[in-house]
C-alpha positions as CSV (number, residue, x, y, z in Angstrom):
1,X,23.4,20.4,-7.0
2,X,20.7,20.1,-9.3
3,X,18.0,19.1,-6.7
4,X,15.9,22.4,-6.9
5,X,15.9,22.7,-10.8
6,X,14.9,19.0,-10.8
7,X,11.8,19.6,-8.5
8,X,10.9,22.3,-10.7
9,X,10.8,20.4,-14.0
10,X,8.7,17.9,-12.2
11,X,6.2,20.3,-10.7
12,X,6.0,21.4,-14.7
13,X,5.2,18.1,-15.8
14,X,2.6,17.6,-12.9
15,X,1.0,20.4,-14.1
16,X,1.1,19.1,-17.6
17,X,-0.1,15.9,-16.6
18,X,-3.0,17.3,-14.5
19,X,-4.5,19.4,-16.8
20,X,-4.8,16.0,-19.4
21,X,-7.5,14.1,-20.0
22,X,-5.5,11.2,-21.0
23,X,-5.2,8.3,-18.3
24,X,-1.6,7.6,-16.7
25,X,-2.5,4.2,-16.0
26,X,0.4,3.0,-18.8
27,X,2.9,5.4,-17.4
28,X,2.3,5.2,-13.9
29,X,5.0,1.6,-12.7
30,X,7.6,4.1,-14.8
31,X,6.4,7.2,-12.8
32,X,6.4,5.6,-9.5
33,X,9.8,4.0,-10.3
34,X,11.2,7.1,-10.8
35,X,9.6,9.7,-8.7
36,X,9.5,7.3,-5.5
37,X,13.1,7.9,-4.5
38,X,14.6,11.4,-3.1
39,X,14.7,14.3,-3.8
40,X,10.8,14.2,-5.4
41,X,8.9,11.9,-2.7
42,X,10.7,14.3,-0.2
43,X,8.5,16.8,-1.5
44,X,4.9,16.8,0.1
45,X,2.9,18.2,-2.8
46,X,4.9,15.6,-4.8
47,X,4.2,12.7,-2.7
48,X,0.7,13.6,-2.2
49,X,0.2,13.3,-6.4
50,X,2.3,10.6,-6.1
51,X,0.3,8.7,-4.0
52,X,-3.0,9.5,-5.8
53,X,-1.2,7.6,-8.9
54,X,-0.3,4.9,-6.8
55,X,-3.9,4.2,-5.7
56,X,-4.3,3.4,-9.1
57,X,-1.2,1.8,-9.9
58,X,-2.4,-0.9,-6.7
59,X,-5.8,-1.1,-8.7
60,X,-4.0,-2.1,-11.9
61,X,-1.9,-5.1,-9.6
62,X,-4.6,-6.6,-7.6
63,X,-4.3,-9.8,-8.6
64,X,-1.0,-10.7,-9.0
65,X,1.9,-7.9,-8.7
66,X,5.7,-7.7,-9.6
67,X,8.3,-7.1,-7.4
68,X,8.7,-3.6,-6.3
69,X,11.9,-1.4,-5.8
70,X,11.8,-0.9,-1.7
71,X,11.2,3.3,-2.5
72,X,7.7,1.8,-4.4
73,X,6.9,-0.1,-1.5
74,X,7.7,2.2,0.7
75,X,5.3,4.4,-1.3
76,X,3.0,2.0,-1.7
77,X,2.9,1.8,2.3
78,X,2.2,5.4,2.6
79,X,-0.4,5.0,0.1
80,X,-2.7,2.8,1.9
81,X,-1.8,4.5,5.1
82,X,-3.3,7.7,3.7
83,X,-6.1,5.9,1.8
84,X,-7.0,3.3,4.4
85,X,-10.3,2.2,2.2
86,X,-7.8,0.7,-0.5
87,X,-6.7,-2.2,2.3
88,X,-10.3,-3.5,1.4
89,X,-10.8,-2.5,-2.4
90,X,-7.2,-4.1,-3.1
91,X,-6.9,-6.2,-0.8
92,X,-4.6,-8.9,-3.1
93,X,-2.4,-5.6,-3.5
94,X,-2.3,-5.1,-0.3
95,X,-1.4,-8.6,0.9
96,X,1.0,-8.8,-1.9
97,X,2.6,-5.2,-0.7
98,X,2.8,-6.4,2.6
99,X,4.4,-9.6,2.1
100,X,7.0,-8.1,-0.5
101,X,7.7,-5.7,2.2
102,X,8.4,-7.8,5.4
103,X,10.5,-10.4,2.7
104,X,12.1,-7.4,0.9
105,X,12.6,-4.9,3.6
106,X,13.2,-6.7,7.2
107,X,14.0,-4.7,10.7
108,X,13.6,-1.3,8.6
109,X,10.9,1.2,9.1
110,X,9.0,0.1,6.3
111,X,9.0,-3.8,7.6
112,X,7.2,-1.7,11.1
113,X,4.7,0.6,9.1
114,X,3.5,-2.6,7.0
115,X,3.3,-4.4,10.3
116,X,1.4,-1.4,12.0
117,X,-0.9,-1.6,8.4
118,X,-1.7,-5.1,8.6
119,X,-2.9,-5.0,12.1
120,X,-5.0,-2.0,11.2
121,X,-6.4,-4.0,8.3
122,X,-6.9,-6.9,10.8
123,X,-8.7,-4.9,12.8
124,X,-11.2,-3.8,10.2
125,X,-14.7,-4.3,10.7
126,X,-15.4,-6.5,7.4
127,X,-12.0,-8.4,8.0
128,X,-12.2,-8.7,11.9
129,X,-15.5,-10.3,11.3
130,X,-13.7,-13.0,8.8
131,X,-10.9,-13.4,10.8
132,X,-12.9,-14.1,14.1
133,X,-14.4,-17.2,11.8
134,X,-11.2,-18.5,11.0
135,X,-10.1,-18.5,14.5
136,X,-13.3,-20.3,15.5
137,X,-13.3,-22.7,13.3
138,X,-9.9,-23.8,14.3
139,X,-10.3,-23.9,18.1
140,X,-13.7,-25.7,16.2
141,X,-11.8,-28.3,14.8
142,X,-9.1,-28.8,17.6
143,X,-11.8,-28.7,20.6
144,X,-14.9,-29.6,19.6
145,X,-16.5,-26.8,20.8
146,X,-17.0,-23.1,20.1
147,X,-17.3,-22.1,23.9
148,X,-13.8,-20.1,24.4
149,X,-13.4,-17.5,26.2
150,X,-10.9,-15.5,23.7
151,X,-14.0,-15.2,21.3
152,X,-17.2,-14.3,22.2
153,X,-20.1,-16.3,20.2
């Protein structure tokens, strides 16, 4: 009923807030707390701000991060989906995001995009690299050996 006036307000206070100087790091959890659920994350100007915040807000939490309410996470998600470079800059964040998510969030589309994520981040050059270690220096300790044929030397 009130859905339209609601979106307006906000789009007021966005503008308020853009045209500060002032940080939002101290108000950012409660404006991703908030604004993460419907009907203001629905809107794609309003998730795109929101997201810009939240690459922040995962700045502020990479070393150890609370528990998030599933529309945060779910924001959070989108986040490094549309920021990709975060993965690596926050990456305790981003372990700590994905982890909540697959815990908090099983068999829902969120548990599949943080799945899709993490193989993406995987997959990444500077992690691949590590990773590829790890996994030879297991078949390493197990064999004996680093000939394999799953991993080229």
């Amino acid at each position: 009923m009130y859905r339209s006036l609601k979106i307006a307000l906000l789009r007021q206070i966005m503008d308020s807030l853009q045209q500060t100087s002032n940080s939002l790091t101290s108000v950012a959890p409660s404006l991703l707390t908030i604004l993460s659920s419907t009907p203001y994350y629905d809107e794609p100007d309003i998730a795109h701000w929101l997201q810009e915040i939240c690459s922040q807000f995962i700045g502020t939490y990479d070393r150890i991060m609370r528990r998030q309410r599933q529309d945060v996470l779910r924001m959070m998600l989108d986040t490094f989906s549309r920021y990709p470079e975060i993965m690596i800059d926050h990456n305790a964040a981003f372990i700590q995001t994905i982890a909540q998510v697959i815990y908090a969030c099983p068999n829902t589309t969120s548990a599949q995009q943080a799945k899709i994520l993490y193989a993406l981040y995987l997959n990444e050059s500077r992690i691949a690299l590590y990773v590829l270690k790890v996994e030879r220096e297991k078949y390493y300790r197990r064999h004996g050996t680093l000939i394999f044929e799953s991993c080229p030397e």
